[in-house]
Every structure is written in structure tokens, then in C-alpha cells.
C-alpha positions as CSV (number, residue, x, y, z in Angstrom):
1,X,-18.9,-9.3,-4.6
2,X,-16.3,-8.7,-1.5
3,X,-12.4,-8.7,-2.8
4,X,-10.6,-11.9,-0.6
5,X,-6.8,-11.8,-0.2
6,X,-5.3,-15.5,1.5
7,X,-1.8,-14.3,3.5
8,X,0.2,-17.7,3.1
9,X,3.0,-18.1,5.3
10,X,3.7,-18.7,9.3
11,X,2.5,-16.4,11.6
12,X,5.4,-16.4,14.1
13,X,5.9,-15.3,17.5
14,X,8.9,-12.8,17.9
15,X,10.7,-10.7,20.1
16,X,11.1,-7.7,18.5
17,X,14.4,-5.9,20.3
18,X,15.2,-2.1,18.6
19,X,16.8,1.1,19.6
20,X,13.0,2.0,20.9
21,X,12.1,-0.9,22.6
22,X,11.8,-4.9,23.3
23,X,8.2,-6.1,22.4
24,X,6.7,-9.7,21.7
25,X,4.7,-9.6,18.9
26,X,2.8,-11.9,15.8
27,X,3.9,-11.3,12.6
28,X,4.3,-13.1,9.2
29,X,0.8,-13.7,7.6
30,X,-0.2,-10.9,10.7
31,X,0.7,-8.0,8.3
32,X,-0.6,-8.8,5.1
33,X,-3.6,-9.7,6.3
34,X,-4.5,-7.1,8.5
35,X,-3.0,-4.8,6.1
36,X,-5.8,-6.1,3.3
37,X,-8.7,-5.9,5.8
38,X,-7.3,-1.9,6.3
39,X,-7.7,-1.5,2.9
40,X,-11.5,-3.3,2.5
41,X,-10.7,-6.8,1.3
42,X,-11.8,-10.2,3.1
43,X,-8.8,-11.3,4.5
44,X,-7.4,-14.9,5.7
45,X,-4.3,-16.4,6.8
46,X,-3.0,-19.7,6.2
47,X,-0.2,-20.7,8.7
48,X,1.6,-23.9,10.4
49,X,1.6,-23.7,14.1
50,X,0.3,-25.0,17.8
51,X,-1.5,-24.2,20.6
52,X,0.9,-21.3,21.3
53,X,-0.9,-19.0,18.3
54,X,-4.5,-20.0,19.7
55,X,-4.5,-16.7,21.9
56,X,-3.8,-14.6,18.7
57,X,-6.0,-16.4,16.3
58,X,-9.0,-16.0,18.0
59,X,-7.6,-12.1,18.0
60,X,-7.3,-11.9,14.6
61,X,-10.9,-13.8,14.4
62,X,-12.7,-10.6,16.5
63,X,-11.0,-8.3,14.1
64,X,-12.8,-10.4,10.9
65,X,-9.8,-12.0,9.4
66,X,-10.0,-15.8,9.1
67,X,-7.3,-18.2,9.7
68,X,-6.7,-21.8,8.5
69,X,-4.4,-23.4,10.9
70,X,-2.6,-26.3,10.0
71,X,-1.6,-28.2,13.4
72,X,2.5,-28.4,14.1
73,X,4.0,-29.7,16.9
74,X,5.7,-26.3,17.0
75,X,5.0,-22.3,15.9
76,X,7.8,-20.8,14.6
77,X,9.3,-18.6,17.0
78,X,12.5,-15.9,16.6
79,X,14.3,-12.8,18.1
80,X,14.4,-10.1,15.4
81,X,17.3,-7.9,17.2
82,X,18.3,-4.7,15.6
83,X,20.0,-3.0,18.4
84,X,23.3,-3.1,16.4
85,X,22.3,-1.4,13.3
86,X,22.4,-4.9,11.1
87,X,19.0,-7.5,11.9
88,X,20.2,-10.5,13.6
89,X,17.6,-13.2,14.2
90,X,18.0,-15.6,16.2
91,X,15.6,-18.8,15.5
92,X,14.2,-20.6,18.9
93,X,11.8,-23.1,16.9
94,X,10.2,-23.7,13.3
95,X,7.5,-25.6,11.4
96,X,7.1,-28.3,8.8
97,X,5.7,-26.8,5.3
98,X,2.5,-25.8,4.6
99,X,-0.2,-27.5,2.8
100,X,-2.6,-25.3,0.8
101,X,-5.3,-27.6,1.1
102,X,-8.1,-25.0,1.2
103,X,-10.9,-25.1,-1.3
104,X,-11.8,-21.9,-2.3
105,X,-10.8,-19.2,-4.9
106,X,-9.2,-15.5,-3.9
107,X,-8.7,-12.3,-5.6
108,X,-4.6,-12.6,-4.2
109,X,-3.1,-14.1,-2.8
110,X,0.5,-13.3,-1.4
111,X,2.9,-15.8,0.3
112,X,5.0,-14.6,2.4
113,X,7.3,-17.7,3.9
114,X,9.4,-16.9,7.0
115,X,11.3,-20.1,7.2
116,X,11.4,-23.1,4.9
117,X,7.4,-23.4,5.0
118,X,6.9,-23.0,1.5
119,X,8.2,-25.0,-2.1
120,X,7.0,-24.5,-5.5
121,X,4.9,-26.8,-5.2
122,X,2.5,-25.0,-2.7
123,X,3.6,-22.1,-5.2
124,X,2.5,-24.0,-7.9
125,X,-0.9,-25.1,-6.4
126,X,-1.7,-21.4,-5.1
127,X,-1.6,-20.0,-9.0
128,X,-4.4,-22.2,-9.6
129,X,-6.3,-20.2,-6.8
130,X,-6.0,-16.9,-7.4
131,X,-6.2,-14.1,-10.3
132,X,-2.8,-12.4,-8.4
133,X,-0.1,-14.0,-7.0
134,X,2.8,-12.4,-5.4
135,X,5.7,-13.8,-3.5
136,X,7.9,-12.0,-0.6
137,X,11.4,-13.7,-1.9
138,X,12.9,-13.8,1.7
139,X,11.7,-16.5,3.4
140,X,13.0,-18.7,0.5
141,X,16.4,-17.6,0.7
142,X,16.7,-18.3,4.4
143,X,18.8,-20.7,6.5
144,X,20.1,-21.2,9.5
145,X,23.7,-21.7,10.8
146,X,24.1,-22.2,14.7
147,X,21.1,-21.1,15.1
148,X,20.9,-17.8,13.3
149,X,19.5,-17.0,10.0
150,X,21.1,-16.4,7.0
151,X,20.5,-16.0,3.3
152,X,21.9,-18.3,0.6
153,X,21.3,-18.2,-3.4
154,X,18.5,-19.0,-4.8
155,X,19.1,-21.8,-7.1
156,X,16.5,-22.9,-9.6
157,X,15.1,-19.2,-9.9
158,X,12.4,-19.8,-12.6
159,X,11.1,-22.6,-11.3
160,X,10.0,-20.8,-8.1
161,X,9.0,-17.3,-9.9
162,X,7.1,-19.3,-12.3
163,X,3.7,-18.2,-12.3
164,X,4.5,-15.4,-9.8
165,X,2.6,-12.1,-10.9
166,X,4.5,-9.6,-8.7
167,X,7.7,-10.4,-6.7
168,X,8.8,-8.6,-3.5
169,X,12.3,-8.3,-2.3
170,X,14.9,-6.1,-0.5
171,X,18.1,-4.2,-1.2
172,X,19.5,-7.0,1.9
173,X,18.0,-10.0,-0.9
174,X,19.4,-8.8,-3.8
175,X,23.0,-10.3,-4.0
176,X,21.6,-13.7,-3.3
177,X,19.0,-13.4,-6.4
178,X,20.8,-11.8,-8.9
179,X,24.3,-11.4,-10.2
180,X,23.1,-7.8,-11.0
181,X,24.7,-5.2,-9.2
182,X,22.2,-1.9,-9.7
183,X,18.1,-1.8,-9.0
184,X,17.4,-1.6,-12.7
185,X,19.3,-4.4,-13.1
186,X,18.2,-6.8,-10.9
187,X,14.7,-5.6,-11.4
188,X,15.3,-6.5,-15.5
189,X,17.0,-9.2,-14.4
190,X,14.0,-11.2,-12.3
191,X,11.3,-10.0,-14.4
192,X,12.8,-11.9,-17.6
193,X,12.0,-15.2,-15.6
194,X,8.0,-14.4,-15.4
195,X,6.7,-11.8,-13.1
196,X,5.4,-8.7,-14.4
197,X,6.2,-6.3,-11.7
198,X,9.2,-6.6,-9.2
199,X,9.2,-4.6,-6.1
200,X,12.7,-3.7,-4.7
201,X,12.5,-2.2,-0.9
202,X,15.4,-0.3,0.7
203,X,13.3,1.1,4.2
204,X,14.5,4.6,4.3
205,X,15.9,4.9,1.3
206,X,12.6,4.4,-0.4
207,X,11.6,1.8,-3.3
208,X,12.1,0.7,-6.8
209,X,8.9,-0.7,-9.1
210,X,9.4,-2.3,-12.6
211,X,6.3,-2.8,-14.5
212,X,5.9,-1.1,-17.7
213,X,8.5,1.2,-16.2
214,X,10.9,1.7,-14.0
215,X,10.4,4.2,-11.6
216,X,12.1,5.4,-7.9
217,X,9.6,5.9,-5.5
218,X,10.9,7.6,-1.9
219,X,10.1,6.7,1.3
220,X,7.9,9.3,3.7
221,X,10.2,10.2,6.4
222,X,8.5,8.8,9.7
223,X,10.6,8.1,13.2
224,X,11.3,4.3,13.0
225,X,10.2,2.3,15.9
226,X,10.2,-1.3,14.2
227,X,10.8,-1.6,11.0
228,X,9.5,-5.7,10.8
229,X,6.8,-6.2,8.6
230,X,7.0,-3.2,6.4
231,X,7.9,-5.1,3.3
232,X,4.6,-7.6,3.4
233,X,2.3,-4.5,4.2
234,X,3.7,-2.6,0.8
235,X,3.2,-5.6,-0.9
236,X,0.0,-6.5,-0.2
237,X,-1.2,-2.6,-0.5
238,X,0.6,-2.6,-4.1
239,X,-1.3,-5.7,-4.7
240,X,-4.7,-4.7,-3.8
241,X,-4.1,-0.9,-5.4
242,X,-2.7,-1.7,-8.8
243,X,-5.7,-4.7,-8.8
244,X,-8.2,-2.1,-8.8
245,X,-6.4,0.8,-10.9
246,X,-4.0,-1.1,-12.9
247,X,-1.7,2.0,-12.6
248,X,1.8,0.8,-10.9
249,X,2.9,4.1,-9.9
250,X,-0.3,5.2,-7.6
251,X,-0.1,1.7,-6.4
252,X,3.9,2.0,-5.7
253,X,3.5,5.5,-3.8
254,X,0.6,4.2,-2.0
255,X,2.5,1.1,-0.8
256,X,4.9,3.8,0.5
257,X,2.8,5.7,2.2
258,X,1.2,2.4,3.8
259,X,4.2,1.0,4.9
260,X,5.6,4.3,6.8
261,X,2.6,4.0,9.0
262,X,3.7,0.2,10.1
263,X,7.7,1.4,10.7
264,X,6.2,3.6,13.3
265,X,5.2,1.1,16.2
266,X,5.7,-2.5,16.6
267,X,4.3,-5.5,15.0
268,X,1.1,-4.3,13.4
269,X,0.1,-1.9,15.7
270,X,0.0,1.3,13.4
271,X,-1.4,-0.6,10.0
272,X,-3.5,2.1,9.5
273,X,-7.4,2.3,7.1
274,X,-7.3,3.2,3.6
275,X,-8.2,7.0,4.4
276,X,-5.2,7.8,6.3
277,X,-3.1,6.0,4.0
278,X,-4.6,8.2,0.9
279,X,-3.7,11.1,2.5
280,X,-0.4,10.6,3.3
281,X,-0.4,9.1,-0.3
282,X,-1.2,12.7,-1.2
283,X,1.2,14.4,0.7
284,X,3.9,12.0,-0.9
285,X,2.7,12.9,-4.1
286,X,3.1,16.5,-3.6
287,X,6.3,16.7,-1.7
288,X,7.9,14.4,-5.4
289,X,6.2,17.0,-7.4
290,X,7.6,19.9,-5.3
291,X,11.2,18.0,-5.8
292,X,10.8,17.8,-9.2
């Protein structure tokens, strides 16, 4: 029987702007899907939105990913700059939340909410429809203030990693989720409210896993173009690769490998198949044995 993954979270229209470029592109649910389809899973997206994503659903339909649209009066659109050296976005519309109203069962599914389109409670119903659940923290943590985002503290922290299997966030996340100053820390620190692996990004600098273990995993050293999306691609790839080996540090340096190939075009562009992946997988797996 075929492996399903449900991306749930916008897809949202945004203007990428980076040292390399200016591109308009699709993201959100975009990169987690398409990232699981890569990889050989069934792949769907569930996402608030109007007319203006029509265009790029019925892309994503001719590449075999489903989507389950939920009509808004609005798609959530934003300018992702990074010109500076620190990502500013700038929000130019948003959506209501998301009902998951869908009923069917999936292998994973991951949530990945961009702006105030997810509660617990659509967190709450999605553990009843799935055997892995993870959850991007960002898109929780946002708000806006004159029209630009920015992260607040998460208040009630169990109640929306309760249930959550695997939690994603990055080193920009971590002072808003945690008093905890250091990776391990943190890591420890959101695990002891439920999920059983944490995933702690830094782009470049590479990654930190807590499972069973905690263990530093580097980043392979690519030529950034855009950087957006990266995060939601090694989650979904550690997802899918620990569902099938249950061993979290081949799926943590595959997630690395996977997500180097996104950072090096825009939007989803370079989301490459599982056979390139593996063997840059490889190469990062000799070059850390060569180091050590």
C-alpha cells in the first residue's frame, strides 16, 4: 500500500528578495509536499486560500500532489526580504484558520502554519488522522506589528505539543520557546512536554536532533540562493526516513542533505528525488567520518 503524507498549512504567494535574486514564488504546504512526492510518498496539501492559488494548484495537480482548498476571501501573501542579512517579512494579506475537515487517514502528516491558520484544536483533530505527526513551531509563534512579522512566546506550550510526535524549530525560534539558552537544552527542554524527537535548524551552521540521543549533524556546504523553505523540506524528509528506518541519525543526515539541495534555487525549484539526495547523504556521511 502507497505511504500518504497531508502538508497542512497555507500555501502562500511570496516575493522572495535575496542577495541572488527577486523571485515570486508558492511556498508553505509547496515544500513539504513536493518534498514527500521526491521521496515516493502520495502527497496532499491542505491550505486556506482564493482564486489567486488556482494557477498553482492545478500545477501541483499535473505533478500528482492533491490539494484540498478551503475557499478564503484571501491567500496569504508576503515579501520574504533577506537583502540585509536578517529576514524581514513583510505581510500584504492573510487567511482565516483552517478546518481539517477531510476524511481520510495518512501515514504523516506535518503542519506547517505560516500565519495564525492553525490552533490546537486542528492539532488535536490531525492526531486522530495520522500514525506521525510533526509540527513546524514557527507559524505559531508569529505576529504582526505594522505590518511586519514578528515572534512572540509561546504560551500554553504543552497544550499545543500535545500529541506532537516530532517538533521542528530554528535557532531564530528558540528564545521564544524556551528559557533554555544552549541546543541540548532547549531540545531537553521541549521534549519533556511530549514529542519524541525535536529538530533544531541553524541553515549553515547545520542541525541538532534529540531522540534517543542527541547528536550535531552539519550542514553540506552549497551556494545559497534562497534559503525559504529549507526547514519544512528536512522535516518532512526526517519524517518519511526515520518512518521507514526508525534510525534518527540516517534520517537527521538525510534531512541535511535534502535540504541543501532546496537552499540552492528559489521556492522549490531544486527539491531534488530520493537518489540524488542519498548520494549527497553519502558524501555527508563520509566527509563526518573523515572529520572525526
Amino acid at each position: 500500500m502507497d505511504k500518504t503524507l497531508l502538508a497542512l498549512g497555507n500555501i502562500d504567494k511570496s516575493r522572495n528578495i535575496t542577495q541572488a535574486g527577486d523571485e515570486t514564488v508558492y511556498g508553505g504546504g509547496t515544500y513539504g509536499a513536493i518534498t514527500a512526492k521526491k521521496l515516493g510518498y502520495n502527497s496532499a496539501i491542505l491550505t486556506k486560500g482564493n482564486q489567486a492559488l488556482d494557477g498553482w494548484i492545478k500545477r501541483l495537480k499535473e505533478m500528482g500532489i492533491e490539494v484540498f482548498l478551503e475557499k478564503d476571501k484571501s491567500t496569504l501573501e508576503v515579501v520574504n526580504d533577506r537583502t540585509s542579512g536578517v529576514w524581514v517579512q513583510r505581510i500584504l494579506s492573510t487567511t482565516g484558520k483552517i478546518n481539517l475537515e477531510i476524511d481520510r487517514k495518512f501515514d504523516i502528516i506535518h503542519i506547517n502554519p505560516l500565519f495564525k491558520e492553525v490552533d490546537q484544536e486542528v492539532i488535536r483533530e490531525a492526531r486522530k488522522k495520522c500514525r506521525l505527526l510533526s509540527l513546524d513551531i514557527q507559524g505559531i509563534l508569529r505576529n504582526e506589528k505594522n505590518g511586519v512579522m514578528c515572534l512572540e512566546e509561546l504560551v500554553d506550550r504543552k497544550a499545543w505539543l500535545q500529541g506532537v510526535d516530532h517538533v521542528h524549530l530554528s535557532d531564530a525560534e528558540s528564545d521564544f520557546v524556551s528559557k533554555e539558552h544552549d541546543p541540548e537544552g532547549i531540545c531537553k527542554d521541549l521534549k519533556s512536554l511530549g514529542p519524541s524527537v525535536v529538530l533544531y535548524t541553524m541553515g549553515a551552521a547545520g542541525s541538532y536532533v534529540l531522540g534517543k540521543d542527541f547528536h550535531k549533524i552539519p550542514a553540506f556546504k552549497v551556494r545559497e540562493v534562497d534559503p525559504t523553505g529549507a526547514g519544512d523540506v528536512y522535516s518532512v524528509t526526517f519524517d518519511i526516513i526515520y518512518s521507514e528506518t526508525k534510525d534518527e541519525l540516517k534520517a537527521a543526515y538525510f534531512s541535511s542533505a535534502a535540504a541543501s539541495f532546496c537552499v540552492e534555487d528559489f521556492g522549490y525549484k531544486n527539491i531534488q528525488p530520493r537518489e540524488k539526495v542519498e548520494a549527497r547523504f553519502k558524501q555527508l556521511i563520509g566527509a563526518s567520518k573523515q572529520e572525526a
